[in-house]
C-alpha positions in Angstrom: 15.9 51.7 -31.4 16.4 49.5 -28.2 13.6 50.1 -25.5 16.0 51.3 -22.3 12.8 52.9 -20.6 9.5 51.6 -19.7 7.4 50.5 -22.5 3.7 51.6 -22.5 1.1 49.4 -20.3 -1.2 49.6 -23.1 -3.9 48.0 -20.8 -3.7 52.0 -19.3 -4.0 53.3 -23.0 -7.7 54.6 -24.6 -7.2 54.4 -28.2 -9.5 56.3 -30.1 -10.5 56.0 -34.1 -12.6 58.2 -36.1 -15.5 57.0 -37.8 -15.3 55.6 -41.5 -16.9 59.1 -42.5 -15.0 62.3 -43.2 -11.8 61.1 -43.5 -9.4 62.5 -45.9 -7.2 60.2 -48.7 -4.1 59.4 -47.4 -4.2 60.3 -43.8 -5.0 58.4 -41.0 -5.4 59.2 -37.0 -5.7 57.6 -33.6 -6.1 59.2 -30.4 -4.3 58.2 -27.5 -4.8 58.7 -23.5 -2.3 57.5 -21.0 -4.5 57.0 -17.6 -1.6 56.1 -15.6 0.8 58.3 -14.2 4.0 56.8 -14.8 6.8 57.3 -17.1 7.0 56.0 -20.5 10.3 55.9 -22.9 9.4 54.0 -26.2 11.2 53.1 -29.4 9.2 54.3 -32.7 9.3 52.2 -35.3 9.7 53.7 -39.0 6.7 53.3 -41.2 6.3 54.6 -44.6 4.1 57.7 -43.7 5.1 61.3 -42.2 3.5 61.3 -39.2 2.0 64.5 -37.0 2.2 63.8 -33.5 -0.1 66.9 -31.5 0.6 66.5 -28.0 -2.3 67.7 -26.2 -1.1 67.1 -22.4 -1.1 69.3 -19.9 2.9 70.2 -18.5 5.5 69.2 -19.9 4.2 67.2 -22.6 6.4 64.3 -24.7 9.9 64.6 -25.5 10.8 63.6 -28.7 14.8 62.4 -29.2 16.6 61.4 -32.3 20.4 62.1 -33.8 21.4 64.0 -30.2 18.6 66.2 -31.0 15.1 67.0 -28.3 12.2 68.3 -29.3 9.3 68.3 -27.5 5.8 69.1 -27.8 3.4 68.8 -31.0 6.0 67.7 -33.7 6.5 66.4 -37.4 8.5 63.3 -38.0 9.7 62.5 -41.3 10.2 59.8 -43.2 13.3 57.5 -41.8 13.6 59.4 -38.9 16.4 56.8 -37.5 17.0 56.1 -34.3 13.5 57.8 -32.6 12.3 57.9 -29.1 9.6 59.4 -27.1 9.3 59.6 -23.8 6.8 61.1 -21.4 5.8 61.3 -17.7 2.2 61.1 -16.0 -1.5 61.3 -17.6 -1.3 62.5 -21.5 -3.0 62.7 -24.4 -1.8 62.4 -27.8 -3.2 63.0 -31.4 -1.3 60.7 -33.9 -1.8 61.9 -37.6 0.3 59.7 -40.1 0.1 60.8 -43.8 1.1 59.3 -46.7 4.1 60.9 -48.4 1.7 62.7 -51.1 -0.2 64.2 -48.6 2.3 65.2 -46.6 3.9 66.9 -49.8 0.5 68.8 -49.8 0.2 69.8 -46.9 4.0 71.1 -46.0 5.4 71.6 -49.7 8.6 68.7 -50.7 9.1 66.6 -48.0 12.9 66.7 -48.7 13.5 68.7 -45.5 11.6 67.0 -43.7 13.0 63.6 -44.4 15.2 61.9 -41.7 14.0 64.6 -39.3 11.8 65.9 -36.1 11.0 69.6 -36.0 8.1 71.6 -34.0 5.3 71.7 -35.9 5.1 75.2 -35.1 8.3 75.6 -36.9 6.5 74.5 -40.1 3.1 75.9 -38.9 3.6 78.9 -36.9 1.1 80.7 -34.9 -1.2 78.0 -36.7 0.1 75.2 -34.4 -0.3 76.8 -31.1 -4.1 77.7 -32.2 -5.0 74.1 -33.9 -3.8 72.7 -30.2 -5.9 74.8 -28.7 -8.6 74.2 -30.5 -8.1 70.4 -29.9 -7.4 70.3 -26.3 -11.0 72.0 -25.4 -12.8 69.5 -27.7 -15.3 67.8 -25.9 -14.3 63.9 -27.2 -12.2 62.5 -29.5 -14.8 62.4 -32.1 -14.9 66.1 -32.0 -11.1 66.1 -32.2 -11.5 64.0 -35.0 -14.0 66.4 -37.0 -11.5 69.7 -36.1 -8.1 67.5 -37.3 -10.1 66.6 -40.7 -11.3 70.5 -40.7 -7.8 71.7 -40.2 -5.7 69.5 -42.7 -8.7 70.1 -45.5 -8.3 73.6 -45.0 -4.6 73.6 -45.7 -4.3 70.7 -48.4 -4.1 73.4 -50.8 -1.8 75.1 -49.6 1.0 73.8 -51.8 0.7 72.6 -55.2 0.1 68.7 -55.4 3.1 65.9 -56.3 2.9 65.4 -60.2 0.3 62.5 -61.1 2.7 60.6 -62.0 5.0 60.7 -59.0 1.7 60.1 -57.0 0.4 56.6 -58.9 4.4 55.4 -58.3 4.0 55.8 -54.5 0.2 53.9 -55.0 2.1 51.1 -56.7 4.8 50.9 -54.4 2.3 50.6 -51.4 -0.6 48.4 -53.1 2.6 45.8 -54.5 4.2 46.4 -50.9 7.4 47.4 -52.2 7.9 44.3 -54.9 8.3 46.6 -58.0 11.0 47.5 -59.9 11.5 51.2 -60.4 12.5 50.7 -64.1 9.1 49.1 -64.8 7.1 51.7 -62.7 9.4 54.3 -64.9 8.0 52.5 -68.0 4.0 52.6 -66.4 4.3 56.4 -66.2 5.8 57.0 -69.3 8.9 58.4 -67.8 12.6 57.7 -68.3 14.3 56.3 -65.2 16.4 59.1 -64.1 13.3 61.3 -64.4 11.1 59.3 -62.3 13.8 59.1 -59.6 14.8 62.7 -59.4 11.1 63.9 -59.5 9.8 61.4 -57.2 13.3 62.7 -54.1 12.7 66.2 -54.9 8.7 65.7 -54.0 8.7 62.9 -51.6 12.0 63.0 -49.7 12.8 59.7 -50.7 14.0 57.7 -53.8 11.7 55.4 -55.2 13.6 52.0 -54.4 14.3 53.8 -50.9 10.3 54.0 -50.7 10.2 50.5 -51.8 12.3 48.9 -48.7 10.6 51.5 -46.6 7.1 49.8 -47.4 8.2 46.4 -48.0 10.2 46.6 -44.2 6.4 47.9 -42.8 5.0 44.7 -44.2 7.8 42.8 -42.6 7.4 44.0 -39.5 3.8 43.7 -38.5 3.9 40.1 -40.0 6.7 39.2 -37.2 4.7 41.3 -34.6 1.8 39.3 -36.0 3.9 35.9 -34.7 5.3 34.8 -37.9 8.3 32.8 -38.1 11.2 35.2 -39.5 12.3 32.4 -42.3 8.6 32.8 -43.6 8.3 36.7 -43.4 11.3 36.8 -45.3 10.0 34.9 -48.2 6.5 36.5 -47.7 7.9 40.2 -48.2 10.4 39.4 -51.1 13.8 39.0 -49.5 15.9 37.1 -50.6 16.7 35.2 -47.4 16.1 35.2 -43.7 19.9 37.5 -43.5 18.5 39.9 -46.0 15.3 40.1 -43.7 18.0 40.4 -40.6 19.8 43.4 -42.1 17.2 45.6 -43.7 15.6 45.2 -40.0 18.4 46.3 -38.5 18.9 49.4 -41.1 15.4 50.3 -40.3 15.1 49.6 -36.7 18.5 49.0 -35.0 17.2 45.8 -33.7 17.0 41.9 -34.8 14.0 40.7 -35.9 13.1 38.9 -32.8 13.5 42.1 -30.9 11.2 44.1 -33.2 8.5 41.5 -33.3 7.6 42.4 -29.7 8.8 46.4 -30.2 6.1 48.3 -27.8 5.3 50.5 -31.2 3.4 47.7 -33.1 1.7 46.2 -30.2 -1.2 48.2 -30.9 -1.3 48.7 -34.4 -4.4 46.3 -35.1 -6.2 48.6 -33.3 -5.0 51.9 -33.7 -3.7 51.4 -37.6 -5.9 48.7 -39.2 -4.8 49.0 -42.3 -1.5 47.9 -41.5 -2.5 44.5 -40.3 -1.0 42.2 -42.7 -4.2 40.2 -42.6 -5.1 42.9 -45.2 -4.5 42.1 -48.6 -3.4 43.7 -51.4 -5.5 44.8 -54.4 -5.5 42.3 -56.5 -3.8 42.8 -60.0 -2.8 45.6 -62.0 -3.7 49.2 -61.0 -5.0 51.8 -63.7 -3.0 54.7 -64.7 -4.7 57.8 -64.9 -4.1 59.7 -68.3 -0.9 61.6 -67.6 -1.1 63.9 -70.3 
């Protein structure tokens, strides 16, 4: 995921945030305006959510480029997308929607086919899209963007019928422990055997759980070293075993070293955009309680 092109002057970037009110578990959003024409190619940087990206420019819009495939427009990207550009010319706004895998599964069915993927979101909406963009470009402000997103997603989080409870707590655990949990023990929490945790937990989420695990302990990783931290320390600090571990799950994730991602273009802004990413936010401390299962 090299940057070739020109990475975003972010000092030309409003970033927008919706108010603590109204928002809806497991999804998050930012707004984003380019005020600069110019052109913009970035690498994007994996992150354990599946993330809606509604493109509300006017032309051409964002192209979106992974595998030797284009798409462009308002699009959904999976999880583990791979190697994932987007690039972009002149003024544009942007509405980024990332949402965690169980309400992702909620609001588009299993996330199977959607996993290491980009596809039009009105190939998995429909006419739907094309209206919701609509509806969004008029809005007034962002905060009124904000209020129609929540409206939109609320209305269709019923749409498909929810990840089992127990498949849902394992992908809380995973993300509170930041992927330092042992899928035999979560297996164990849930009452589940092994096998049946992992098979349920693919065939609703897209991934496996100890994929998920080095998905969300990778995250972690990689907005301490965008934070500054020395790579020796964010090894030990996100449970690798050494700094070469560190080196080669980076590279899986990102295609770059660790040096190169601690100054990638896509993190640059997280603090402000993503907030609950910043790893100056802490884990909850101790165990977490199961719900009753049965």
């Amino acid at each position: 995921m090299l940057s070739i092109g020109t990475p975003p002057d972010w000092t030309w970037v409003d970033i927008a945030v919706p108010r603590p009110t109204g928002r809806l578990p497991g999804i998050s959003m930012a707004g984003f305006r380019h005020r600069a024409p110019a052109l913009v190619d970035i690498a994007m940087v994996a992150h354990p959510s599946v993330t809606l990206l509604v493109d509300l420019s006017e032309g051409e819009g964002v192209v979106y480029e992974t595998h030797g495939r284009h798409e462009r427009g308002s699009v959904v990207v999976g999880l583990l997308p791979g190697d994932l550009r987007a690039a972009g010319w002149g003024v544009g706004e942007c509405l980024q929607i990332r949402l965690e895998p169980v309400a992702a599964a909620a609001l588009f069915g299993a996330s199977t086919e959607l996993s290491g993927t980009v596809v039009a979101l009105e190939d998995v909406w429909g006419r739907d899209a094309g209206q919701a963009e609509d509806r969004l470009r008029a809005a007034a402000s962002w905060d009124e963007r904000f209020t129609i997103a929540v409206e939109i997603l609320g209305r269709r989080l019923g749409a498909h019928l929810p990840v089992d409870p127990e498949v849902a707590y394992t992908w809380r655990r995973t993300l509170t422990s930041r992927g330092r949990v042992r899928v035999d023990g979560l297996a164990d929490e849930v009452g589940w055997s092994r096998k049946r945790l992992w098979s349920r937990f693919r065939s609703q989420l897209g991934i496996t759980p100890k994929r998920a695990a080095q998905l969300v302990r990778f995250d972690h990783a990689a907005h301490l070293l965008a934070a500054g931290h020395a790579a020796a320390g964010v090894a030990t600090e996100s449970g690798y075993v050494d700094q070469s571990h560190l080196h080669r799950e980076v590279k899986t994730f990102a295609g770059l070293t660790p040096t190169a991602l601690a100054v990638a273009p896509w993190l640059a802004i997280d603090d402000v955009a993503w907030p609950a990413s910043s790893p100056t936010q802490r884990p909850t401390k101790g165990g977490e309680r199961i719900p009753d299962l049965r």
